[in-house]
C-alpha positions as CSV (number, residue, x, y, z in Angstrom):
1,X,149.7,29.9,-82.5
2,X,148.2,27.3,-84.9
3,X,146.1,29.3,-87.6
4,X,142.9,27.7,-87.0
5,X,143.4,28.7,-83.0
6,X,144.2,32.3,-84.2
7,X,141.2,32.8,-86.1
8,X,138.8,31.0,-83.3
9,X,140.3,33.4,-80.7
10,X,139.9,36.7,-83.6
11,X,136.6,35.9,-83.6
12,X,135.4,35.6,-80.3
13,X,137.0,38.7,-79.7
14,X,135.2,40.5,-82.2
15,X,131.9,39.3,-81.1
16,X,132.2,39.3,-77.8
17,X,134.5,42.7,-77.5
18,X,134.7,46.2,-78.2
19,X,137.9,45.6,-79.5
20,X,139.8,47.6,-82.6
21,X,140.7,45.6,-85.6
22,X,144.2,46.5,-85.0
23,X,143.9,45.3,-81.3
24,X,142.6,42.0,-81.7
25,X,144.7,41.7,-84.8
26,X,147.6,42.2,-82.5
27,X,146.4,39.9,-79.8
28,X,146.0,36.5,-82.0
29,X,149.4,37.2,-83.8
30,X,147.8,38.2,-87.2
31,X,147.7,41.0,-89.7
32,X,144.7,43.3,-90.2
33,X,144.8,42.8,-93.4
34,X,144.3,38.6,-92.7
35,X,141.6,39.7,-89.7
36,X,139.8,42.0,-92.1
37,X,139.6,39.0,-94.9
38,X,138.2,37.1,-91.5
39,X,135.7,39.3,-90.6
40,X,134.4,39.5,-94.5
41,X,134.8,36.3,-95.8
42,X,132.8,34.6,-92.2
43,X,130.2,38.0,-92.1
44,X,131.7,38.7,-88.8
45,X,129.9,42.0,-88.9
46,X,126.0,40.7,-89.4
47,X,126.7,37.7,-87.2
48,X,127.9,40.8,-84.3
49,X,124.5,42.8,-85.3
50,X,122.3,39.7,-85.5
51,X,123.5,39.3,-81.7
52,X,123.2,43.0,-80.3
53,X,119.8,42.6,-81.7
54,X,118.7,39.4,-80.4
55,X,116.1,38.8,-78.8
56,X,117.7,37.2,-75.7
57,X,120.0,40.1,-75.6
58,X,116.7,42.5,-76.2
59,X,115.1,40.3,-72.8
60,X,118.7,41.2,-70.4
61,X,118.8,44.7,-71.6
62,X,114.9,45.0,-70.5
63,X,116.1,43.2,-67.3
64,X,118.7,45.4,-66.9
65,X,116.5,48.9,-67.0
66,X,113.9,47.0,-64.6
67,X,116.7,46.6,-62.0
68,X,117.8,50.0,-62.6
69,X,114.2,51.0,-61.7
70,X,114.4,49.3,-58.7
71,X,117.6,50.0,-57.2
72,X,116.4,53.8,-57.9
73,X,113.6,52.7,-55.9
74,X,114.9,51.1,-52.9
75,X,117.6,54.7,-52.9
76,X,114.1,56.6,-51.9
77,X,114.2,57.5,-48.6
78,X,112.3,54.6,-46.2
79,X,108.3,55.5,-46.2
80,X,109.1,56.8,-49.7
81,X,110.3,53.1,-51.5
82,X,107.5,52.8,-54.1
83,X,107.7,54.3,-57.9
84,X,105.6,57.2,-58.6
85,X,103.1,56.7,-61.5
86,X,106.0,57.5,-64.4
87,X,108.0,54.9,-63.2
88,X,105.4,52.5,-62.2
89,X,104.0,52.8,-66.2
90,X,107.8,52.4,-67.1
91,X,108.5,49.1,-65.0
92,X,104.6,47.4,-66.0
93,X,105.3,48.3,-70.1
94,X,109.2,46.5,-69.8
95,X,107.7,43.7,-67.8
96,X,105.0,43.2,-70.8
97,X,107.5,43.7,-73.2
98,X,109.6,40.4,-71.8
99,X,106.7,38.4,-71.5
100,X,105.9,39.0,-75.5
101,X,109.2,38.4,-76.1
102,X,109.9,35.3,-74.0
103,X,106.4,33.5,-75.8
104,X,107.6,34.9,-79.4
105,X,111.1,33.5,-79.0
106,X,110.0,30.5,-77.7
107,X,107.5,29.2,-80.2
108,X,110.1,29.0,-83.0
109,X,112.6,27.6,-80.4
110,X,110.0,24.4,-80.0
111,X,109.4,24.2,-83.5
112,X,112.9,24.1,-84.5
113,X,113.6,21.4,-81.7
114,X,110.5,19.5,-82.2
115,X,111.1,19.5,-86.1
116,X,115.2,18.0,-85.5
117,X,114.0,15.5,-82.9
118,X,111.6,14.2,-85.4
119,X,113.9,13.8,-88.2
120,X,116.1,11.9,-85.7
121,X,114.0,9.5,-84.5
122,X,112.8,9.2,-88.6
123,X,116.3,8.4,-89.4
124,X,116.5,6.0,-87.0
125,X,112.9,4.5,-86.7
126,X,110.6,5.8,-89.2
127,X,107.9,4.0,-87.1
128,X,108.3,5.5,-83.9
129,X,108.5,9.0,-85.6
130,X,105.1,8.7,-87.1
131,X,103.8,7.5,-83.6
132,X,105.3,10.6,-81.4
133,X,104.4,13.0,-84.7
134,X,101.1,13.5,-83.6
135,X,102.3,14.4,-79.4
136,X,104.3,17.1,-80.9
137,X,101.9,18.3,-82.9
138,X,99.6,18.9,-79.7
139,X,102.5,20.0,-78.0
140,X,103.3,22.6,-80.7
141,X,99.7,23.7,-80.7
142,X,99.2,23.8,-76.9
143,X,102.2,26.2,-77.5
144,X,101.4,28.2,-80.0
145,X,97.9,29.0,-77.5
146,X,99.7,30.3,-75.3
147,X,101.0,32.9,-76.9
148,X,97.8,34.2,-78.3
């Protein structure tokens, strides 16, 4: 297995695993000592925490409890298939809290796409950039509104 191919495969492992070292060292045909030279010299390790803590992963794991919610729910006996004030409270605060998090993850998303587009089009057509400037700055704004 060509090096480059070795380390590609390392690392999705060790992102998307709960591999050992020695494991996924073994898998790609490497040492531990090369995969542990990997995982520091490419910060492996804050790239992993950056994505546990995500906020798209923080959105599925509240999805996750909701569903757990309501698959306790529909295991009530029938007549009995509603949540009782504990759980209700529960399921309304998670559904808040991925609303919040869908509008705060989403602003920065438009920026960053609406700031990349621009520069495109400027470094193609510096003309037609300063003309569609202003449309993403309403769109931006009409945005960032709607997550007040």
């Amino acid at each position: 297995m060509a090096k480059i191919k070795q380390r590609e495969l390392a690392r999705e492992l060790y992102l998307q695993t709960d591999k050992s070292q020695k494991e996924i060292a073994t898998m790609c045909e490497v040492s531990e000592k090369t995969l542990g030279k990997w995982i520091t010299d490419a910060n492996w390790d804050g790239i992993k925490k950056a994505q546990r803590e995500s906020p798209e992963k923080i959105i599925n794991d509240l999805y996750a409890e909701l569903e757990e919610i309501n698959t306790a729910i529909k295991g009530n006996d029938p007549g009995h298939r509603f949540a009782d004030a504990k759980t209700a409270d529960a399921r309304n605060k998670i559904i808040v809290s991925i609303n919040r998090l869908k509008k705060e993850v989403a602003l920065p998303q438009y920026v960053a796409v609406s700031t990349a587009l621009i520069d495109f089009i400027a470094s193609r057509d510096l003309e037609a950039a300063k003309r569609v400037r202003p449309l993403f700055d309403e769109f931006l704004r009409n945005k960032s509104n709607d997550v007040k």
